[in-house]
Structure formats: structure tokens, C-alpha cells
C-alpha positions in Angstrom: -5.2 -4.2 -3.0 -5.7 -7.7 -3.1 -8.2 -9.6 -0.6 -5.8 -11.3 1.4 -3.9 -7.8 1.6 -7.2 -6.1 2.7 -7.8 -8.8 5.1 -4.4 -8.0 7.1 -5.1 -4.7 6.9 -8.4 -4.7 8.5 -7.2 -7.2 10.9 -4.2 -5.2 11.9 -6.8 -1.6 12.0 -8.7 -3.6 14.3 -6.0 -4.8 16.4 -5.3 -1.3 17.0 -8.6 -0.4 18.0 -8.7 -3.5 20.0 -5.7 -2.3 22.1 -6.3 1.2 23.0 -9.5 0.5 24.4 -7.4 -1.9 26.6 -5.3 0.3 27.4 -2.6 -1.5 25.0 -2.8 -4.7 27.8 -4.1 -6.6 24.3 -2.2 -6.6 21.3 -1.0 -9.1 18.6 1.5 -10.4 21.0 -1.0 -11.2 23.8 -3.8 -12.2 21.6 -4.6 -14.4 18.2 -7.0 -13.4 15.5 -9.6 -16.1 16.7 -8.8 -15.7 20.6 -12.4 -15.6 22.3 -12.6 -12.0 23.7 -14.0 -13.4 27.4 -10.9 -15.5 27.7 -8.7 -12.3 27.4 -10.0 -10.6 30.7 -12.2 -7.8 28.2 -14.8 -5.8 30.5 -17.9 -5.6 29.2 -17.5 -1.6 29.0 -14.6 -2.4 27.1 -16.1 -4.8 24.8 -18.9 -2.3 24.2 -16.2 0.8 24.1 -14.7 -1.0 21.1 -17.6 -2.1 19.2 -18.4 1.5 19.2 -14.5 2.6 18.2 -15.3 -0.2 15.2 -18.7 1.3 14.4 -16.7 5.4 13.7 -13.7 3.9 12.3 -15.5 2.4 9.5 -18.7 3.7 9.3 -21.1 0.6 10.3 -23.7 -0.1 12.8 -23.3 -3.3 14.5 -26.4 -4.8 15.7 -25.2 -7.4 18.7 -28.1 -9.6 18.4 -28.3 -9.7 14.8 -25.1 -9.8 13.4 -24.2 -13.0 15.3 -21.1 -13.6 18.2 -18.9 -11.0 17.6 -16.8 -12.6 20.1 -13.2 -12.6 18.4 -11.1 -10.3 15.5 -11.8 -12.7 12.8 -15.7 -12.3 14.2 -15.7 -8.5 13.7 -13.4 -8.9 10.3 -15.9 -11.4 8.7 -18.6 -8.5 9.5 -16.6 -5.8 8.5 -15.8 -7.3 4.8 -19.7 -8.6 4.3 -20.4 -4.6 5.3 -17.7 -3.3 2.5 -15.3 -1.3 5.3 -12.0 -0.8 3.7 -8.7 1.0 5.6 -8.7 4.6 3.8 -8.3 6.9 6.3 -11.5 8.4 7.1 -11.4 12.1 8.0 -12.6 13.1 11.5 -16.4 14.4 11.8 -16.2 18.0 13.1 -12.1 18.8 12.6 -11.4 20.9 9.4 -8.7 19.8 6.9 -5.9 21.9 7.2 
């Protein structure tokens, strides 16, 4: 997978993430890759209920002061390919493989 391919499809994993925990009011339509999350109309329970949905889907801890303004997709993207995430599917903790 090339970078620019790996970009899009972290981009697009996050945009999914991004829109269920708003409740799908946020998607590519509604909002650009470098779109400020405050000027969306994000809660703060649902800006923290997404960093968390970031931090399972790809295995990182985010630290909010220390990794800088994680106030955008690209923001959260930039993070996520310094930290090495990729897009495999990641089985879920606890659920056998059937």
C-alpha cells in the first residue's frame, strides 16, 4: 500500500469513527479533512468519546496535552502515521474468532 493510499485509508477509518460518535450528523459530506472540530458543533463528550474510539481502533494512547491540538482529521492522521497505526482489521478484545 502506497503512502498516499494509507493516508486515505486512515482518513476515511477515521471519518467513520468520527461519525458514529456523532451520531452520523458529521460525515465527509458535512465536514473537510482540516475542518476545526469546534466549528462543527462537536460536544466535548463527543470529542472525548472519539479520541477514545481512535485510541481501540488502532491501538494508541493519545496524550491531549502532549501530542499537540488534535483539533481536526488531518490533526489525528498526522498522529496516527508518526505512531505507525495502519487499517488491518484488528480483532475485538474479549470476542472469540469463530
Amino acid at each position: 500500500m502506497s503512502t498516499e493510499d494509507t493516508r486515505d485509508a486512515l482518513r476515511q477509518e477515521i471519518f467513520v469513527l468520527l461519525s458514529g460518535v456523532s451520531g452520523g450528523a458529521l460525515n465527509p459530506d458535512s465536514i473537510e479533512a482540516n475542518t476545526e472540530f469546534p466549528g462543527t458543533g462537536m460536544s466535548s463528550i463527543e470529542y472525548l468519546e472519539f479520541v477514545e474510539k481512535v485510541e481501540t481502533r488502532f491501538g494508541v494512547f493519545i496524550d491531549l496535552e502532549a501530542d499537540g491540538p488534535l483539533t481536526s482529521i488531518d490533526n489525528f492522521l498526522e498522529l496516527l502515521l508518526k505512531s505507525g497505526a495502519s487499517v488491518t482489521v484488528q480483532p475485538l478484545q474479549g470476542v472469540a474468532e469463530t
